[in-house]
Residue, then its C-alpha position, 0 to 999 in steps of 0.5 A: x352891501x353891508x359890512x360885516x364882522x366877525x369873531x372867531x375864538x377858541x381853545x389856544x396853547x400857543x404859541x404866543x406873542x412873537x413866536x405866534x407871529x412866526x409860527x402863523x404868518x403863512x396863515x396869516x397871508x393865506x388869510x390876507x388873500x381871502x376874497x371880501x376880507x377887508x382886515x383881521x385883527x388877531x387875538x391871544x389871551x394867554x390866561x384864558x387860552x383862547x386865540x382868534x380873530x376879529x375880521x371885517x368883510x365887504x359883506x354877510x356873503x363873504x363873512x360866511x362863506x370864510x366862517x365855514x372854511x374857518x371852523x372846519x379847518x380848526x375842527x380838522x386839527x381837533x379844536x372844539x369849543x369854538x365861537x364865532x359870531x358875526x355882526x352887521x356893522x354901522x358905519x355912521x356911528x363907526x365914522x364918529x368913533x374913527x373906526x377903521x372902515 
């Protein structure tokens, strides 16, 4: 079993900041409940738009299976331009530079 990451972003008109947390902390506890989701790092950038995350899962598995759930869940509220990437993580090396594994 390999850890794996993944990241999601795409087209975001907020809310931002405070009023993101509040609007999506059901979300985010929907979220919080995914099975092999270790932890997500949300994202904002408010210049550029974009809004998502960074996750890490226990495995590819989980990773992909989250992704499909994910992307078409954002295709339903009409969102496009999406990118989501995922990785294989090195844990020696993420060890060294106190990752939060």
């Amino acid at each position: 079993m390999s850890l794996t990451l993944l990241q999601i972003d795409f087209p975001f008109d907020g809310p931002w900041g405070e009023d993101m947390a509040a609007a999506m902390e059901g979300l985010a506890r929907d979220i919080a409940a995914t099975p092999g989701l270790k932890w997500k790092i949300w994202t904002e950038n408010r210049e550029a738009a974009r809004a998502g995350g960074i996750y890490l899962f226990e495995d590819a598995d989980s990773a992909s299976r989250y992704c499909a759930v994910h992307v078409a869940r954002l295709q339903g509220f009409g969102v496009k331009d999406i990118r989501a990437l995922d990785f294989q993580v090195n844990e020696a090396l993420c060890r060294i530079d106190r990752a939060p594994l």
